[in-house]
Backbone as CSV, one residue per row, in Angstrom:
resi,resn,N_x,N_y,N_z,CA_x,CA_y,CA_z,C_x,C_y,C_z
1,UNK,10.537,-11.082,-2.248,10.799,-10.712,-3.616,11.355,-11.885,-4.409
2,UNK,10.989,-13.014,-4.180,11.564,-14.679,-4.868,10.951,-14.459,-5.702
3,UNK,9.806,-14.643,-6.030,8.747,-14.780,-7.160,9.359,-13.760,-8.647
4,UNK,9.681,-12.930,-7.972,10.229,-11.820,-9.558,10.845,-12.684,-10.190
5,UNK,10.923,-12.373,-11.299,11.808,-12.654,-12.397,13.308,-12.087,-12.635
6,UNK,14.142,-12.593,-13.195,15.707,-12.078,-12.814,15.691,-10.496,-13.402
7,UNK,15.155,-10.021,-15.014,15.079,-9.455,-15.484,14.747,-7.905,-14.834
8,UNK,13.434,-8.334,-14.049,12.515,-7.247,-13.358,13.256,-7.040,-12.402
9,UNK,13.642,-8.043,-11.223,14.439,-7.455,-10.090,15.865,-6.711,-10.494
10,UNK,16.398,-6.581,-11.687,17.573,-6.106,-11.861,17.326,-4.782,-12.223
11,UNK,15.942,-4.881,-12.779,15.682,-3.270,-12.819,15.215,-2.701,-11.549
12,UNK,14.445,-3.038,-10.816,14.248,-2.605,-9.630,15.277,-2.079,-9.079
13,UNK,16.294,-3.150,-8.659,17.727,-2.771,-8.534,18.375,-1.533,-8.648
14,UNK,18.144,-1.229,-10.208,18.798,-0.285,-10.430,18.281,1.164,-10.424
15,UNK,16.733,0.616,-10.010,15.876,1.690,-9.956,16.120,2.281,-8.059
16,UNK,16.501,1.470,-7.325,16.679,1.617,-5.712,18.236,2.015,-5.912
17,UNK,18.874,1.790,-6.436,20.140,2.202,-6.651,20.218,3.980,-6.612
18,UNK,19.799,3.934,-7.847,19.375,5.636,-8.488,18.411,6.330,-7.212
19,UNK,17.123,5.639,-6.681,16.489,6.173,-5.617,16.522,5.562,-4.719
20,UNK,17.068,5.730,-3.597,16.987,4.962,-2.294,15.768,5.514,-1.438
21,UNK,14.658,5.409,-2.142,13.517,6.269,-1.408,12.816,4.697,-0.297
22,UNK,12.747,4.223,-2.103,11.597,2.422,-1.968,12.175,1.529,-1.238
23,UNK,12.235,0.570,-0.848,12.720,-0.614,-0.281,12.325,-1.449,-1.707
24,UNK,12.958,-2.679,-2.375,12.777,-3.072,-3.499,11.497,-3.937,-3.373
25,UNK,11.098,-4.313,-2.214,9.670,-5.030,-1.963,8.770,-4.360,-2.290
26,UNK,9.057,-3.146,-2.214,7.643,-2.046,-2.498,6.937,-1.865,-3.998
27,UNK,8.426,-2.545,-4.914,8.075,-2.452,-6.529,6.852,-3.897,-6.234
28,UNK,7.677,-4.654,-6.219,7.313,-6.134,-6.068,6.026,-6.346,-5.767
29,UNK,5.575,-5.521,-4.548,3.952,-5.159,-3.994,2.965,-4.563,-4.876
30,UNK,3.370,-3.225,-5.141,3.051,-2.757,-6.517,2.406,-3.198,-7.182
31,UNK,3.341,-4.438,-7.888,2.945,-4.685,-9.231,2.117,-6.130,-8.908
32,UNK,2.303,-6.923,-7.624,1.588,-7.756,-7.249,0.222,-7.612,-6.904
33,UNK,-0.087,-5.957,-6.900,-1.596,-5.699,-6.262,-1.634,-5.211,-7.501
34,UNK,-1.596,-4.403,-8.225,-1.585,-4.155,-9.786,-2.457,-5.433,-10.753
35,UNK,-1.500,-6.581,-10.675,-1.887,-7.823,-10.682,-3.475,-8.635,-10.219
36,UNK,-3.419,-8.417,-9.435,-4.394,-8.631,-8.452,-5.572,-7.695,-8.740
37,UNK,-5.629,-6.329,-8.924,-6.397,-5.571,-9.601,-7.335,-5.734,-10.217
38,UNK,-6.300,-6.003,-11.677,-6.834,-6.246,-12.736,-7.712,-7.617,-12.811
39,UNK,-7.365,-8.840,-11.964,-8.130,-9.587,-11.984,-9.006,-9.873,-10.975
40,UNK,-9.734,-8.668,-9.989,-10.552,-8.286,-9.629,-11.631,-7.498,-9.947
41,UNK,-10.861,-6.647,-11.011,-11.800,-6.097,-11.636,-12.263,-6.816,-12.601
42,UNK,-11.751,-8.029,-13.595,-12.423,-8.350,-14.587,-13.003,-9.565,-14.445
43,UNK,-13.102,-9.761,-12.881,-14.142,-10.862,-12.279,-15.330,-10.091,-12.368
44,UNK,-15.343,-8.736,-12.059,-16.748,-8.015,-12.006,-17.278,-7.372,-12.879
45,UNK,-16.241,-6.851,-13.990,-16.566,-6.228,-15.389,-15.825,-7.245,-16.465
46,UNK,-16.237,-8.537,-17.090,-15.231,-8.739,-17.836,-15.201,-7.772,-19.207
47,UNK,-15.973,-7.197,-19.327,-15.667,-5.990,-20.497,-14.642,-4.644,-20.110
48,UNK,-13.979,-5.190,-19.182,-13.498,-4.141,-18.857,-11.651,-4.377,-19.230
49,UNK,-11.393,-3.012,-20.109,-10.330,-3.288,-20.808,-8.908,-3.124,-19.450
50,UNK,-7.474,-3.825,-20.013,-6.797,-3.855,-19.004,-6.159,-2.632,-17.994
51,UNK,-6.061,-1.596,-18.933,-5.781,-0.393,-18.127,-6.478,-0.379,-16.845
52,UNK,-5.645,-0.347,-15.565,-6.395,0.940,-14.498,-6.112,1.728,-14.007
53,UNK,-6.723,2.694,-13.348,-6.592,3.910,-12.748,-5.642,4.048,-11.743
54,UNK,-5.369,5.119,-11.742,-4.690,5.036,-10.387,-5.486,4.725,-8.672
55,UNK,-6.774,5.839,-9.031,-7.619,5.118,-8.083,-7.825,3.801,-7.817
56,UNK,-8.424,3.129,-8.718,-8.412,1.568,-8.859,-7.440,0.728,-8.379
57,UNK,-6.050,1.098,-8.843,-4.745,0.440,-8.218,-4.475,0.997,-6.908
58,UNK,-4.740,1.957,-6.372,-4.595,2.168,-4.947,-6.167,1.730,-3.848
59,UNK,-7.025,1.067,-4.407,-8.013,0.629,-3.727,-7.481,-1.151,-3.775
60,UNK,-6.995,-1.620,-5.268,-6.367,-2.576,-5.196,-4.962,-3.057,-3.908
61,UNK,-4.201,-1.833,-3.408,-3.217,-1.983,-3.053,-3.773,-2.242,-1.272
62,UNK,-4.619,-1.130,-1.269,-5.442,-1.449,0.182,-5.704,-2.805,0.396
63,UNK,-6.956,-3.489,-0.924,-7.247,-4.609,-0.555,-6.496,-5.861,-0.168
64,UNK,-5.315,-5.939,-1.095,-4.608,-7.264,-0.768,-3.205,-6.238,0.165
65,UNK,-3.139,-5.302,0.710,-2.099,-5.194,1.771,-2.822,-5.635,3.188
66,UNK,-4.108,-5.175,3.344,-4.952,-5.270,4.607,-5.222,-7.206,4.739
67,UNK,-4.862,-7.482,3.333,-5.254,-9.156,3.321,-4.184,-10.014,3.926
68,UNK,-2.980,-9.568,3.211,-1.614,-10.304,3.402,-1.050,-9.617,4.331
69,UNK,-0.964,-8.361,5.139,-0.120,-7.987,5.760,-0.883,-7.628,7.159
70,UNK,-2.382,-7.406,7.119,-3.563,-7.049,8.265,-2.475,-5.929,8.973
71,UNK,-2.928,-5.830,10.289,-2.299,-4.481,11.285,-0.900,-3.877,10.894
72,UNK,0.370,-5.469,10.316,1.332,-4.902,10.346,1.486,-4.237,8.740
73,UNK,0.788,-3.995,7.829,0.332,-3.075,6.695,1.591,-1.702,7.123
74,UNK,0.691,-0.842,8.039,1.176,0.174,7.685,2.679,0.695,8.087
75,UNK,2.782,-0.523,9.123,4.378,-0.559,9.315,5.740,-0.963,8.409
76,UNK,4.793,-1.831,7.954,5.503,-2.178,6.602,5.942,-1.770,5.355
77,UNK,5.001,-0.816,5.408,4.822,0.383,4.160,5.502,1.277,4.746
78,UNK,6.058,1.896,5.888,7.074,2.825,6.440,8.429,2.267,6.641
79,UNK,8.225,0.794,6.441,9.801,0.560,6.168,10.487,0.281,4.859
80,UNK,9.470,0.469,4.108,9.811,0.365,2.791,9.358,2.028,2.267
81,UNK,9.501,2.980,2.938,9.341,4.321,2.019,8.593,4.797,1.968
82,UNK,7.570,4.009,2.291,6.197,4.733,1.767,5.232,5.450,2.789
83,UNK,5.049,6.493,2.359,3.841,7.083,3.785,2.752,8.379,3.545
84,UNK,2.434,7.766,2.353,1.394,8.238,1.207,0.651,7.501,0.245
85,UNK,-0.223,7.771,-0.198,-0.583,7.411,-1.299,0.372,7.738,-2.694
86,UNK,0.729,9.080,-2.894,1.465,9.559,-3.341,2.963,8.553,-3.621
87,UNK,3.626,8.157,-2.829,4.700,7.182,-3.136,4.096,6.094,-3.546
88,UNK,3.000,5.293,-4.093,2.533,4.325,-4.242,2.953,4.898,-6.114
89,UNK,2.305,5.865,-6.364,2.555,6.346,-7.602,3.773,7.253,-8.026
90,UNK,4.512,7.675,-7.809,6.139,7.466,-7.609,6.798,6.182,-8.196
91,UNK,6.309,4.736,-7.204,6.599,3.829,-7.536,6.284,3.285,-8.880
92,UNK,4.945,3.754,-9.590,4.391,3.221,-10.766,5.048,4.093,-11.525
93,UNK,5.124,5.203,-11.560,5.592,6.040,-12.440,7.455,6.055,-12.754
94,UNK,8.023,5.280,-11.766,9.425,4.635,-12.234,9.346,3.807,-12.786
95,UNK,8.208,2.988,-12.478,8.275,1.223,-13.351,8.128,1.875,-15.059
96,UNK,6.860,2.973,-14.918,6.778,3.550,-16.301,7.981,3.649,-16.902
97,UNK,8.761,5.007,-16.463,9.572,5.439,-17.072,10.861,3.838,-17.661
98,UNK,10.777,2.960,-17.032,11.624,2.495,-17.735,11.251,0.995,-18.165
99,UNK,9.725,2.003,-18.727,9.048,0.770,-19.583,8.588,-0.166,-19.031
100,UNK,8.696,-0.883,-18.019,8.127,-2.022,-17.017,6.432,-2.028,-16.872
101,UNK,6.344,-0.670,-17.170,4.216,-0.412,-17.092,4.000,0.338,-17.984
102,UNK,2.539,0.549,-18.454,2.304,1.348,-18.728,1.605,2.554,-19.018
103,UNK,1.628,3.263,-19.265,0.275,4.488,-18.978,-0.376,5.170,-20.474
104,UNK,-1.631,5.789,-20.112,-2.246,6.335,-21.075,-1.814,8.160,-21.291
105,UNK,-2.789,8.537,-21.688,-2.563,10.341,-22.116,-3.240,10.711,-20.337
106,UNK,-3.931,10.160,-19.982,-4.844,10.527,-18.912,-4.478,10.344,-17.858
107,UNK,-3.670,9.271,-17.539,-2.642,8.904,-16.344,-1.723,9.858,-16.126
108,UNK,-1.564,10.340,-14.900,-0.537,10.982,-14.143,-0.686,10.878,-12.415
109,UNK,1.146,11.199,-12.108,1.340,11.231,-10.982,0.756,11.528,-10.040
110,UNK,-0.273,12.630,-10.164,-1.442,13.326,-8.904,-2.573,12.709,-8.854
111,UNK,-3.114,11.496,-9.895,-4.088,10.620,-9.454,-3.771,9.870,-8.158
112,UNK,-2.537,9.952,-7.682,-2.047,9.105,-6.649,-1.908,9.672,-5.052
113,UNK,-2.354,11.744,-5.254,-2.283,12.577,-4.543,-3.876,12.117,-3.440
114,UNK,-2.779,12.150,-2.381,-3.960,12.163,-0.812,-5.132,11.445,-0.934
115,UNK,-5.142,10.096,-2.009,-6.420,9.368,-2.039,-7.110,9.201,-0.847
116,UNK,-5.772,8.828,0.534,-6.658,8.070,1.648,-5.484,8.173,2.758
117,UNK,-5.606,8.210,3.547,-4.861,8.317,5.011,-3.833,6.582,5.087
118,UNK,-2.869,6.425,5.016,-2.058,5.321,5.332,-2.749,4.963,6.312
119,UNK,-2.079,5.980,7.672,-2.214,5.267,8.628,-3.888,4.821,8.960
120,UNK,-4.826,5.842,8.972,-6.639,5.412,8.914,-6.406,4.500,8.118
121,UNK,-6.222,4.355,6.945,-6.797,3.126,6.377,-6.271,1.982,6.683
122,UNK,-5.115,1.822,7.201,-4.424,0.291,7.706,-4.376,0.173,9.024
123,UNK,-4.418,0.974,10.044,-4.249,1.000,11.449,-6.229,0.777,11.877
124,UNK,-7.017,1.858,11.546,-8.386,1.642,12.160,-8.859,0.783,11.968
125,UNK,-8.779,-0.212,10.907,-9.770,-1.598,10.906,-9.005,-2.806,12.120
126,UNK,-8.014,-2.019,12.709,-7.896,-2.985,13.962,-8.162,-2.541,15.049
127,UNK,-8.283,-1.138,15.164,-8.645,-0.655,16.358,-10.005,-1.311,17.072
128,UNK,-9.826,-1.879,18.289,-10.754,-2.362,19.250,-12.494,-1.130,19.412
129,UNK,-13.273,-1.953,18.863,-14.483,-1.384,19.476,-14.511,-0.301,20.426
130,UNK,-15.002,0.851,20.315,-15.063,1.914,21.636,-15.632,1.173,22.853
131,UNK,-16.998,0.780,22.455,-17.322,0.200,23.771,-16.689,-0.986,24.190
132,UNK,-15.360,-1.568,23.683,-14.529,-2.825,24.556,-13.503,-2.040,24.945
133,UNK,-13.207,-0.717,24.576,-12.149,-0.283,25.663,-12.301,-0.190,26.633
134,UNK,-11.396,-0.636,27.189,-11.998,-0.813,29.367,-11.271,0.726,29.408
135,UNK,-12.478,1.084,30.148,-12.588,2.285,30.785,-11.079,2.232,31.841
136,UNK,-10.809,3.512,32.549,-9.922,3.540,33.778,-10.242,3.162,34.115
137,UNK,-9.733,2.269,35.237,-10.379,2.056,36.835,-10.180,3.374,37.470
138,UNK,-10.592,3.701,38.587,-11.013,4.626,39.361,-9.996,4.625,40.200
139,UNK,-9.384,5.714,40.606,-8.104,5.455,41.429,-9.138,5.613,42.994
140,UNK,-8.060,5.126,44.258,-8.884,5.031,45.243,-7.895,5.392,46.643
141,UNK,-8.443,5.856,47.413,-7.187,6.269,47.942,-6.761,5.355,49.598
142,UNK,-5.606,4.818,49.560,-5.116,3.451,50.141,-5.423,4.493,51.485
143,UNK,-5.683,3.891,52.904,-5.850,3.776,54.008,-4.303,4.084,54.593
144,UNK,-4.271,5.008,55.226,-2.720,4.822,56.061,-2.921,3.809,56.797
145,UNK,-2.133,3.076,56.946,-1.335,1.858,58.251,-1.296,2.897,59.759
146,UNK,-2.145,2.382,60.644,-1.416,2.951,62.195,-0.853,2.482,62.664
């Protein structure tokens, strides 16, 4: 959380203060894939105005958590609070309320409801191939000694 600005982390602050849900990295992530988002998306639409979705920002949050954080993603996101999609928007919707983001008439909290499985989406893209799991070995039964 170096990169913030004094301003933003003091609200965070006071926003983890009031809720001890987040870990204050989790704003920080947020708004860094938020970030990241938007200039993903307007590599591919540059007509595309700055608002996004909540969908959008939680496909954003996948992409650069699975980038920067790979397997340990979803552990990381359980030590900072989170173990939903749902708290991802929680998190946006505090930055809202005290002005830090902002939203349209159309935006709300349940765009953020059960998009996608935490753990499936950050744990299975490491899971090993079925066919490289080594099978059991075969138990066998040892010879008595005479």
């Amino acid at each position: 959380m170096t990169d913030m600005n004094a301003s933003f982390l003091e609200t965070v602050l006071e926003l983890c203060e009031k809720d001890r849900r987040y870990h204050p990295d989790a704003y920080a992530f947020v708004v860094e894939a938020l970030d990241a988002t938007v200039k993903n998306i307007r590599k591919r639409q540059p007509e595309h105005e700055r608002h996004v979705t909540g969908k959008e920002l939680l496909e954003g949050i996948r992409e650069l958590a699975l980038e920067e954080f790979g397997p340990m993603a979803f552990t990381l996101f359980n030590e900072w609070g989170i173990h939903a999609t749902r708290d991802f928007g929680e998190i946006v919707f505090k930055l809202v309320e005290c002005g830090r983001l902002g939203k349209t008439e159309k935006d709300s909290i349940e765009d953020f409801d059960n998009v996608y499985d935490l753990e499936e989406t950050f744990l299975t893209p490491f899971d090993p191939p079925e066919d490289k799991v080594k099978a059991k070995p075969k138990t066998t039964r040892r010879r008595k000694k005479r």
